[in-house]
Each structure stands twice: as C-alpha cells, then as structure tokens.
C-alpha positions as CSV (number, residue, x, y, z in Angstrom):
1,X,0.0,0.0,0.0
2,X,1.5,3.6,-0.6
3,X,0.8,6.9,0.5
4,X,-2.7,8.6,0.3
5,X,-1.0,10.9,-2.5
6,X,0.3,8.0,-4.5
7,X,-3.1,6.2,-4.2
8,X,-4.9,9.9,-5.3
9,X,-2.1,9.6,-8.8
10,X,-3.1,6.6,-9.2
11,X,-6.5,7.1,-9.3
12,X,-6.4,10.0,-11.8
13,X,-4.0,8.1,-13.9
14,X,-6.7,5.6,-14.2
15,X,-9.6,7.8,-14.5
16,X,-7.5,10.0,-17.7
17,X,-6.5,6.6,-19.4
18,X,-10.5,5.3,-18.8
19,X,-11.7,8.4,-20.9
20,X,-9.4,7.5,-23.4
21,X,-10.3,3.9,-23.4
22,X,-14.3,5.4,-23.9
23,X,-13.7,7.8,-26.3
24,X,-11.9,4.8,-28.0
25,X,-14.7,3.0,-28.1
26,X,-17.0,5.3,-28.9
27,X,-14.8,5.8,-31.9
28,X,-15.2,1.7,-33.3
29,X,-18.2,2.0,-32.2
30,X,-19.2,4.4,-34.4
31,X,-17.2,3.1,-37.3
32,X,-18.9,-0.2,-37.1
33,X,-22.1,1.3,-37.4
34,X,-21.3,3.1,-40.5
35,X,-19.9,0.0,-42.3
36,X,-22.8,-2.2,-40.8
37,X,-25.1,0.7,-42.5
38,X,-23.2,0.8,-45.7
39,X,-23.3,-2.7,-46.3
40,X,-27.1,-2.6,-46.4
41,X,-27.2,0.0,-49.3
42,X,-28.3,-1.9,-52.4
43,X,-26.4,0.9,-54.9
44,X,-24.1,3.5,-55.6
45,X,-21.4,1.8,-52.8
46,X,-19.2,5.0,-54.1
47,X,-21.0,7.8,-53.2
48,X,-20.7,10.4,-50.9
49,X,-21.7,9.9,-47.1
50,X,-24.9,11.6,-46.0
51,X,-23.3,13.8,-44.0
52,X,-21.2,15.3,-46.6
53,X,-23.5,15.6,-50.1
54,X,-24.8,19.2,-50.4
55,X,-28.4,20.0,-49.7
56,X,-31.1,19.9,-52.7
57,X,-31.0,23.5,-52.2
58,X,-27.2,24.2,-53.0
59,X,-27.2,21.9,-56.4
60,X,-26.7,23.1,-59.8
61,X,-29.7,24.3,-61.4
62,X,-29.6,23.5,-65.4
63,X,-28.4,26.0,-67.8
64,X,-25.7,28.7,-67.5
65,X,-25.3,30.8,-64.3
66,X,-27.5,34.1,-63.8
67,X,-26.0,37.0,-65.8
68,X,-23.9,34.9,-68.1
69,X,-24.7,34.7,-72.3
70,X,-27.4,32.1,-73.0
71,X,-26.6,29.2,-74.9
72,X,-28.6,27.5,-77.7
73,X,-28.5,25.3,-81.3
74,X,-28.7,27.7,-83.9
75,X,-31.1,26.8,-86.7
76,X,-29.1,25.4,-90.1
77,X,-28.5,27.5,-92.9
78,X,-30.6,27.0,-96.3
79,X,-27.7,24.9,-98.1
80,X,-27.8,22.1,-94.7
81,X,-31.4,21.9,-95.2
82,X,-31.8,18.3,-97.4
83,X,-35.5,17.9,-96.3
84,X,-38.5,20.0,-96.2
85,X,-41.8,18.9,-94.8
86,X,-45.3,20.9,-94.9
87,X,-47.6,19.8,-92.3
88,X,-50.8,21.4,-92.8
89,X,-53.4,22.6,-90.3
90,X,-57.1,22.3,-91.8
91,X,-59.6,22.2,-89.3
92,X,-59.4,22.7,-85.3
93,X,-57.9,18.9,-84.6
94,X,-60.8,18.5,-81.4
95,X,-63.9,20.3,-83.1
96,X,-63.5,20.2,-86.6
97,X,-64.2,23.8,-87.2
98,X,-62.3,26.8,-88.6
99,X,-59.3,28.4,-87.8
100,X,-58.9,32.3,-87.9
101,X,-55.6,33.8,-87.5
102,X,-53.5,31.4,-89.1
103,X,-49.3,31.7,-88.2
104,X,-46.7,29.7,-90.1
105,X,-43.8,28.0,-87.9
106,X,-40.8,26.7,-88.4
107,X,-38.9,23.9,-86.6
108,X,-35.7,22.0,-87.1
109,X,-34.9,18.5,-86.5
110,X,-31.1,17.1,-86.4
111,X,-31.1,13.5,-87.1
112,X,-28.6,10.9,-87.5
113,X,-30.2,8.1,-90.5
114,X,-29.8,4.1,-90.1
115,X,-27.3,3.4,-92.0
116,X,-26.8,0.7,-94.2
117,X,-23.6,-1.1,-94.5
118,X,-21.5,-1.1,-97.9
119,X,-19.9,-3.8,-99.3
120,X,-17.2,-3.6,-102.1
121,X,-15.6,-6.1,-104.1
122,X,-11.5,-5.4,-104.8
123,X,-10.0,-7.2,-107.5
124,X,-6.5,-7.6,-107.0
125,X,-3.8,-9.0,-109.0
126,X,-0.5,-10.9,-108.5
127,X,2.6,-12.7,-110.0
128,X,5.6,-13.7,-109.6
129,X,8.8,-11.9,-109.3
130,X,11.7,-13.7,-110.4
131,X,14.1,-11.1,-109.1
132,X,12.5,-11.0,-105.5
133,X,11.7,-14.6,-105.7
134,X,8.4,-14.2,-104.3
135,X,5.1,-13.6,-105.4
136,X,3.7,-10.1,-105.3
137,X,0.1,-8.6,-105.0
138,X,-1.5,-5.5,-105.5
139,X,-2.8,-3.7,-102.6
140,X,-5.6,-0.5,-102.5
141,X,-5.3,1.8,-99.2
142,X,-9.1,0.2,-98.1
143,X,-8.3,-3.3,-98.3
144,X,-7.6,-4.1,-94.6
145,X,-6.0,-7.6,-96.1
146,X,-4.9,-9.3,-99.0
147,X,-6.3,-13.2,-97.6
148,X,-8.4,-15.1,-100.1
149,X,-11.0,-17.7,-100.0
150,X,-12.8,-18.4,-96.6
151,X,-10.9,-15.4,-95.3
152,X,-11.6,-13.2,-98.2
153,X,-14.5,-11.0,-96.2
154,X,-12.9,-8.7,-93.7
155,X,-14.0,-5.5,-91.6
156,X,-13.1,-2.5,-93.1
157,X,-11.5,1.0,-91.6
158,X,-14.3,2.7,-90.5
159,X,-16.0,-0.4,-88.7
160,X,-12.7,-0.9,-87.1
161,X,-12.2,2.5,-86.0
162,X,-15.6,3.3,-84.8
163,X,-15.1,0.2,-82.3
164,X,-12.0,1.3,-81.3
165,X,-13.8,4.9,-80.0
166,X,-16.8,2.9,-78.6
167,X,-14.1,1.0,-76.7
168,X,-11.9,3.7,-75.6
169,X,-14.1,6.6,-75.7
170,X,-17.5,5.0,-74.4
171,X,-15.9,2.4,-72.7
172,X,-17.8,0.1,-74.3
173,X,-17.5,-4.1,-73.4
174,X,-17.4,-6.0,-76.3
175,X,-21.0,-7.9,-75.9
176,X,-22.8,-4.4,-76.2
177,X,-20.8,-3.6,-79.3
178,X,-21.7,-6.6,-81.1
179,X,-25.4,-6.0,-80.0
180,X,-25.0,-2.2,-81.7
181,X,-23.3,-3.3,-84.7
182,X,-26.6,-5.8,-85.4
183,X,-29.2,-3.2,-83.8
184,X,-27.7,0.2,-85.8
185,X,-25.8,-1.2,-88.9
186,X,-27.0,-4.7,-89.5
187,X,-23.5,-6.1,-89.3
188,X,-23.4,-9.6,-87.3
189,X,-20.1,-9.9,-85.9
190,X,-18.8,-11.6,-82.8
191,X,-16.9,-10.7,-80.1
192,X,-13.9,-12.8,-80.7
193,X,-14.0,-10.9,-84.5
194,X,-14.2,-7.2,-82.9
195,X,-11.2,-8.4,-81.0
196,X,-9.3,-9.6,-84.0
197,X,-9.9,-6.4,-85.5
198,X,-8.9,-3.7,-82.7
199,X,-5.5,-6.1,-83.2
200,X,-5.3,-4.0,-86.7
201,X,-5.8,-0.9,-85.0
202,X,-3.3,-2.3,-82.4
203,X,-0.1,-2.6,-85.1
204,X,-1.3,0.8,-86.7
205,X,-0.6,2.6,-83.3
206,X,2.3,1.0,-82.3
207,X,4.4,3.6,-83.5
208,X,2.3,6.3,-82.0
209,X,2.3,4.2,-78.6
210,X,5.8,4.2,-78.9
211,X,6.7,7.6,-79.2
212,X,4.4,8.7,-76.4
213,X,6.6,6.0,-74.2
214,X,9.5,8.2,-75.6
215,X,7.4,11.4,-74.5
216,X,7.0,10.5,-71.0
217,X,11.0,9.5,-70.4
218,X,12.1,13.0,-71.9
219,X,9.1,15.7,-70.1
220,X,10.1,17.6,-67.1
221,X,7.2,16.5,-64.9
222,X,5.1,13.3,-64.4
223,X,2.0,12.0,-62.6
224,X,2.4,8.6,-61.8
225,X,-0.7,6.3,-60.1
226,X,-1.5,2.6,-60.2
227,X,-4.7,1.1,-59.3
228,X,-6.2,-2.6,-59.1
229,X,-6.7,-4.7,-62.2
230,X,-7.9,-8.0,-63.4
231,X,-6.2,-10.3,-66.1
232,X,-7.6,-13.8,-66.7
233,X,-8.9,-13.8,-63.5
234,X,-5.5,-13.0,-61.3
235,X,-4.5,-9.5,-59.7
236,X,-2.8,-6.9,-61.7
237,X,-1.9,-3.3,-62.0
238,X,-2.6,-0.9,-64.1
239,X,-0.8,2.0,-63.9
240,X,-0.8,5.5,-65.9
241,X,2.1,8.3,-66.4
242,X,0.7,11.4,-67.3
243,X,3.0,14.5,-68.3
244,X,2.0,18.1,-69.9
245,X,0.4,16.4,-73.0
246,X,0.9,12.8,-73.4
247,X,-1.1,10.1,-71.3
248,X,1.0,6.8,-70.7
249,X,-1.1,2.9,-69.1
250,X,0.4,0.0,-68.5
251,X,-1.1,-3.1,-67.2
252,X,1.3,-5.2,-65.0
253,X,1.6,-8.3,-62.7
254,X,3.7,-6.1,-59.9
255,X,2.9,-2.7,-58.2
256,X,6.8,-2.6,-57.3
257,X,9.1,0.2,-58.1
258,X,10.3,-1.7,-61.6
259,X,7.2,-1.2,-63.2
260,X,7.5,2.7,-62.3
261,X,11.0,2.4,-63.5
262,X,10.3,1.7,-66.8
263,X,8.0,3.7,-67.3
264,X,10.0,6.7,-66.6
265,X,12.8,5.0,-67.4
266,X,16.6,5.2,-64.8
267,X,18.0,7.9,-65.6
268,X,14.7,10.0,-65.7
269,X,15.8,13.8,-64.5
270,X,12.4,15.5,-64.5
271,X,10.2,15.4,-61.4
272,X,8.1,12.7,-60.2
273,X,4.5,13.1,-58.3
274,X,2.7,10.6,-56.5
275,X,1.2,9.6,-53.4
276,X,3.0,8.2,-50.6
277,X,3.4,4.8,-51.5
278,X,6.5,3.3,-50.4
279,X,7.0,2.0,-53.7
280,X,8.3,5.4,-55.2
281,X,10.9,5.6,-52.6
282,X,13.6,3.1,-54.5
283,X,13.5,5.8,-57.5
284,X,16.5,8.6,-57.9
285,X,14.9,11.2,-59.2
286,X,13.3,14.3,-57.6
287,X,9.9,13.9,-55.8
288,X,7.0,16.0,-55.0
289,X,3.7,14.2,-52.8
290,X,0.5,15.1,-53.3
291,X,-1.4,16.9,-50.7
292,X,-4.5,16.1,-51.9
293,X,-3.8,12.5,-50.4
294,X,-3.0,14.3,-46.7
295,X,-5.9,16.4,-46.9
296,X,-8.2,13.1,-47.7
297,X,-6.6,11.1,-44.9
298,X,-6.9,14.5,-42.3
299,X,-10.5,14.6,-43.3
300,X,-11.0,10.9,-43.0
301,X,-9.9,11.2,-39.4
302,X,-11.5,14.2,-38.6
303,X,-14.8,12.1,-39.3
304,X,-14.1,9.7,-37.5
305,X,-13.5,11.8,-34.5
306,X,-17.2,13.5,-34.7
307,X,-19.0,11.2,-32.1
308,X,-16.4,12.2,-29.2
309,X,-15.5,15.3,-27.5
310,X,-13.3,17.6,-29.5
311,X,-9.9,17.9,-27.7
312,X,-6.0,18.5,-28.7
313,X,-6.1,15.8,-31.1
314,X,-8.9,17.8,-33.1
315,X,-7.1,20.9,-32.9
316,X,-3.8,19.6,-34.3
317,X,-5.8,18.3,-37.4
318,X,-7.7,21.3,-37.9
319,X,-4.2,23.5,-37.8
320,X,-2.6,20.8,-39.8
321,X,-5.4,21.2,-42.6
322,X,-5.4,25.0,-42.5
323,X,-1.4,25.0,-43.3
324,X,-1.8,22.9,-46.2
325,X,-4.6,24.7,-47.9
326,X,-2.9,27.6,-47.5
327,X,0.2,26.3,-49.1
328,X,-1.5,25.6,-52.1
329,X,-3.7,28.9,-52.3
330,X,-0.6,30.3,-52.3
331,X,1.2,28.1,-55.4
332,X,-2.2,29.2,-56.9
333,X,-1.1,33.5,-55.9
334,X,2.4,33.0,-56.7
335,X,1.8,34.3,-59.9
336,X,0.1,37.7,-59.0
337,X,2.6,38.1,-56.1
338,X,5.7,39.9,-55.6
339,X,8.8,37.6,-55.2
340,X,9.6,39.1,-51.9
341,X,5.7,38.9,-50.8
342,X,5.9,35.2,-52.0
343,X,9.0,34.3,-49.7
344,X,7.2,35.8,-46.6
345,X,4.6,33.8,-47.1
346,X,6.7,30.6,-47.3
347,X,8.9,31.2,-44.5
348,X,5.3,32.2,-42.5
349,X,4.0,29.0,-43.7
350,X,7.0,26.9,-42.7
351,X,7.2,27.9,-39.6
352,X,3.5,27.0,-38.7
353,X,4.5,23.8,-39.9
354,X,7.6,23.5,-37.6
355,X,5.6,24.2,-34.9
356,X,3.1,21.5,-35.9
357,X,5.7,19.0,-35.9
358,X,8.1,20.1,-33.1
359,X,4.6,18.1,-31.3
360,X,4.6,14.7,-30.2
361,X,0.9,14.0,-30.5
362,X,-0.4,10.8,-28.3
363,X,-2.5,9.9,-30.8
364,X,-1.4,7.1,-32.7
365,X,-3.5,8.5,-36.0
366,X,-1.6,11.6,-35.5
367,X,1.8,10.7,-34.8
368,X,1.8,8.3,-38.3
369,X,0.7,11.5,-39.8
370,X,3.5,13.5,-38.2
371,X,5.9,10.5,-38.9
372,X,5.0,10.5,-42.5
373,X,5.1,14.6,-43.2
374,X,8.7,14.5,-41.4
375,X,9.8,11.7,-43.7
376,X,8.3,13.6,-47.0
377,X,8.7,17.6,-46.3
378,X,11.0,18.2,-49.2
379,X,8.7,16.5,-51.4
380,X,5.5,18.0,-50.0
381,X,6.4,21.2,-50.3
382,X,9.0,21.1,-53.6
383,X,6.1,23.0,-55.2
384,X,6.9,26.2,-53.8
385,X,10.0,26.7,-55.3
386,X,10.5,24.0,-58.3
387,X,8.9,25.2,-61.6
388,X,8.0,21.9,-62.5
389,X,6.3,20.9,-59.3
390,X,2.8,21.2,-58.5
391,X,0.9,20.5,-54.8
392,X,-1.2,17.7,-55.7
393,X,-1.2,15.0,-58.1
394,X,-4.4,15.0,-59.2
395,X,-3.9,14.9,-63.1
396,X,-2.7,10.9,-62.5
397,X,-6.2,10.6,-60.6
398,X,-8.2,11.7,-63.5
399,X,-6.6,9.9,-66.2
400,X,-6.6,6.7,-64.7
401,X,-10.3,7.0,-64.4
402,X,-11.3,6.0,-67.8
403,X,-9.4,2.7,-66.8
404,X,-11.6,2.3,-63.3
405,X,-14.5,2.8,-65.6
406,X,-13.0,0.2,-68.0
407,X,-12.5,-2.4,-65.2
408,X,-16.2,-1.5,-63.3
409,X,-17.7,-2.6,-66.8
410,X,-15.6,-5.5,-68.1
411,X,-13.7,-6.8,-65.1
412,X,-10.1,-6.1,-66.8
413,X,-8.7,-8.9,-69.6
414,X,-8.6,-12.4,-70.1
415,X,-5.2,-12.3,-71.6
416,X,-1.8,-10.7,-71.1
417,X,-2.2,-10.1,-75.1
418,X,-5.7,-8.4,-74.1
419,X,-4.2,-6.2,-71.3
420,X,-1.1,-5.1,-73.6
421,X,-3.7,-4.3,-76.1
422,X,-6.0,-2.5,-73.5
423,X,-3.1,-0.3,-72.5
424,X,-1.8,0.6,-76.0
425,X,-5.3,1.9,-76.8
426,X,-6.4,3.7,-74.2
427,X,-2.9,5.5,-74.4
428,X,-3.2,6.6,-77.7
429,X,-6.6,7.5,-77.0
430,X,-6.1,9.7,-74.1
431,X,-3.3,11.2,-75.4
432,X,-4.8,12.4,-78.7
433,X,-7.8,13.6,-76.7
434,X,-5.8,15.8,-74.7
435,X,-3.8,17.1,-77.7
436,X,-7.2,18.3,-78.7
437,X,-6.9,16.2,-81.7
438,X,-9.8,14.6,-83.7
439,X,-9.4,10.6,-82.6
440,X,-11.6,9.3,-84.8
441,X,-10.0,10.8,-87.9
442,X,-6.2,10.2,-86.2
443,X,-6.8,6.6,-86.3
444,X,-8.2,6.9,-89.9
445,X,-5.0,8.4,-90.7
446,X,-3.2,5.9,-89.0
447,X,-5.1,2.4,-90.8
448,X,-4.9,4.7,-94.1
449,X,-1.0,4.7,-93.8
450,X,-1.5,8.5,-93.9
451,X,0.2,9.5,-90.9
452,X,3.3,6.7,-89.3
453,X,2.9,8.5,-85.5
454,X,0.2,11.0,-84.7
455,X,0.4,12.9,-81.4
456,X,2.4,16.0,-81.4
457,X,6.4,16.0,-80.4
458,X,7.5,17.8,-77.6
C-alpha cells in the first residue's frame, strides 16, 4: 500500500486513461455502425456519405449561371437543309371547325439516319517476281488484307475504327458492341472478330504508342498512379504516367518500383509526383507528394472523430489542414505576387508547420501522420520553389479513371495479349484527346497509312 497521495495519482491516472479507453470505443463503435449501414445500401457503394452531399438547395440548377450569355442550337442554314416537310393545319384537330388567324412555324430536327452497311468487291492481281523470288500482289489503301478464300470477307477502316472509340471513348465491353453493330448497322459480328480487329488498330498505333513512351521519359514533370486490375482472373496493376500532353497505361503483374522504372525510365531527370506509396521511394529522381492525399486522410480522421468530444487531437488536425490549404492557395497566388511577398509567405507558412511538428501527439493517427510529413517535407512542399512541381497529383487521378471505368464494366482482360492491347489503346486514346486532336480521324490516318505516328512532339 503507498501513501494517500500516491493512491490519489493513481486514481487519476486511471480515470485519464479510462476516458481515453471510452472515447476509444466510442470511436469503433461508431465506425462499425457506418460499415454495418453501408453494407445494407443496395447501390451507388461510391458515393458520398450523408453527411457530406450538399443539400437539394445548393445543387446546380440547369443552364448557364445568372447574368452569363445564354446558350442554344442555332437553326441550319438554307444549303444544310436536305428535307422539307409541310404539315398542314385544316380544321381545329378536337372540333373540326375553322381556324382564324393562321401563323406559319418553323422547326428544325437534327437526325442521324440508319445506316446501311456497304460492301465492295476489290479485284486484286498478282505474280511472280523472279528477281525478289516471291510472289507479289497488288494492294488499294481500303483493303484491310490481302487473304483469299474463306478469309476473303474482312472488316473495313471505318468499322474498325468506330469500335476502337466505342471502346476507348464510351468504354464500351465487347457484348454491347456486337449487339449495336446488329441493332444500328446490321452487321453480325462476334466478339472474338471485334477483338481480332482492334489487333489491326493495335499494329497501326504501335508507333504512336511508342513515341508517347518516348514522350513520358524525356518531359520535365510526371504524374504517376496505379490502381487494381484484373487479367484472366489473377490480380494486376494498371498503372498511368501522365506529363503536360501525353497520357501513358500499362497493365502489370507487380505494383513494385520496376514497373515505375520503366515507365519513366533510370536515368529519368524531371520530377516525379505521386502519393506516398513506399514503392516510389527506391526511384533517384526528384519527388513531390500530393497533398490532396493528406488532406483526404486528415478529413478521413476528422470524421471519425465527430462522435467524441473535440480535444488536442482535433485541434492539431484542424491546424494541420489550415497550413496545407494555405500552401496551395498560395502556389495558386504565386503568380500575382511579388517575389519578396511570395517568400514571406513561405517562410510564414513553414514555420507554422515547424511548430506542428516540433509536437509529439499521443494519438497514434496523429503521430503516423507526423511520422509521415517528417519523412516527406522536401517532397511535399517542392512546389513552392520548383517550376516543375505542382501540390497535388491529381492529373494521375483523373486519367486513370477512364481505366476504373473500363474495369467496373468488363472486369479487366482475359489475356496478357488483351491487357497489352487494352493499355496501347487507351494511351493513344487519351493522349490524342488531350492534344485536342480529332481521334476518330487520327486513327483513320493511322489504318490509311497517312500519318506513321500521330500525337504531337514535344
């Protein structure tokens, strides 16, 4: 037994590390609510929680905002015009009787016709060529292939294309574009043929695909992300490296630091952004974090904090989240600011995070974080003084969501062939699309022999 004073400590000892141990509890408690809840939902398993979607009142209303230009379909000049229909008024349609004040109106309808597929008949020749020692055949630009008998009927370069956009652009699955092909054009053709035939689009693109791997190894700056994938039923990665202008997948077995590697390539002197998986560390070049990713995982904790009392542990996230917003508002100023103006600012906003730091929080949540911002603070903040550094890596987010659209539909490949093909693609695709080039008539180019690589250099 010790002294009455001892025995008092103790007891308040206790009694701090019981609240803990409640608001603890609370804490799981509350968590295993909301997953009990969400399981329950039916649809939508991505959406926002209740607690954070904005009331009906705040939502966009349709049209353009008060005060700005109104936007509408002009009608079509007299020379677009190829049909003109009268529809006469006689009599009042419920009485029967007769109209006074007659008015004449005009409408416009834009339609697209069913259209009717062509066929055409090539008559080639050959012979033999006793110089080359082989035989030789003559070849038109629309004849997708020179096989004759039972393989003498082939797609041609506008069927070919167009599924290549449904695939890429619509992220179409295979089954559906077979069912439009037999709906809209009256073309039977199965899914096993469509995939034969985006194999032609694959060897016209190579080149392009190539150069835009060439592209990605040379920029200044790069976006790289990886999310889950699916190939023949086995887990893969697909990841995406996204520069100024050019757009970069690849579907792999690994989410190590090779596949990153060579993507970039070893020697790569520009500046990488990413999140903070450890699997970026291994790489020599320059690195700037996103702080979209800290401001997520603040937020995350923050709501899971909401059921208990709101103590230290709040504040330090709420000061934490405040200096990193303010960080990038002022990237977004830097522009519009003086240089000496701009260096107060970052020295002002350094040394709130100093002070943040200089903390040990109890927390375990909070000391991670602090762990993990000591580890990364050159690469966090690299944006303030590194022209090719931005806060956040958010372009690598939005152009690996075509592919998370891709995978929600189809379920990924069922080949490594499939997934290589998959990833060539949607590169090209993204890529011209960003150039603000026409796709549709890029890949024409491209099956034509018109153009050997189509996206932009530099």
């Amino acid at each position: 037994m010790g002294t009455l004073e001892e025995i008092l400590s103790r007891l308040k000892a206790l009694e701090t590390e019981n609240g803990k141990l409640r608001d603890r509890v609370a804490d799981l408690e509350a968590q295993l609510e909301k997953a009990q809840r969400e399981g329950k939902q039916q649809a939508a398993p991505f959406r926002k929680p209740r607690d954070q979607r904005k009331p009906p009142e705040e939502h966009k209303k349709p049209g353009r905002k008060p005060g700005h230009k109104a936007s509408f379909r002009p009608p079509p000049s007299e020379d677009e015009i190829q049909r003109t229909v009268d529809v006469p008024l006689e009599a009042c349609p419920c009485c029967n009787g007769e109209l006074e004040q007659r008015e004449r109106h005009e409408h416009f309808v834009i339609d697209i016709p069913r259209v009717k597929p062509t066929w055409t008949q090539f008559n080639s020749e050959s012979g033999y060529c006793p110089n080359c020692k082989e035989r030789k055949c003559s070849r038109d630009a629309e004849m997708p292939s020179l096989a004759t008998g039972a393989a003498s009927v082939s797609f041609g370069h506008n069927l070919v294309t167009l599924a290549t956009v449904l695939r890429t652009q619509a992220g179409m699955t295979f089954r559906r574009m077979k069912r439009l092909f037999k709906e809209w054009f009256q073309i039977e053709i199965s899914q096993a043929g469509l995939q034969k035939a985006l194999g032609r689009v694959e060897s016209a693109l190579y080149p392009t695909h190539k150069e835009i791997a060439e592209q990605v190894k040379q920029s200044a700056s790069v976006h790289v992300d990886e999310t889950g994938w699916w190939v023949a039923a086995e887990s893969h990665w697909a990841w995406v490296a996204a520069t100024a202008n050019c757009t970069l997948y690849v579907i792999a077995r690994s989410r190590g630091h090779e596949v990153a590697e060579a993507m970039i390539g070893k020697e790569y002197q520009g500046c990488l952004h990413s999140d903070f998986l450890n699997t970026y560390s291994p790489l020599a070049c320059k690195k700037a974090k996103c702080l979209s990713h800290l401001l997520a995982h603040i937020d995350k904790l923050q709501r899971r904090r909401e059921t208990v009392e709101r103590d230290a542990r709040a504040l330090f996230l709420d000061n934490l989240k405040a200096t990193l917003q303010d960080a990038i508002g002022l990237w977004h100023a830097k522009s519009k600011m003086a240089n000496e103006a701009y260096e107060s600012q970052v020295a002002r906003i350094n040394g709130r995070m100093d002070a943040l730091l200089k903390r040990r929080p109890r927390d375990p949540d909070n000391l991670r974080l602090c762990k993990r911002i000591r580890k990364h603070r050159e690469a966090i903040f690299r944006f303030f003084h590194d022209p090719d550094a931005v806060p956040t890596n958010n372009l690598a987010e939005r152009e690996l969501r075509p592919l998370v659209i891709n995978r929600k539909l189809s379920g990924g490949n069922r080949s490594d062939r499939g997934a290589r093909r998959t990833a060539l693609l949607y590169s090209v695709y993204a890529t011209l699309r960003r150039q603000g080039q026409d796709v549709t008539n890029a890949i024409l180019d491209a099956m034509y022999g018109r153009r050997r690589v189509l996206i932009n250099s530099g």
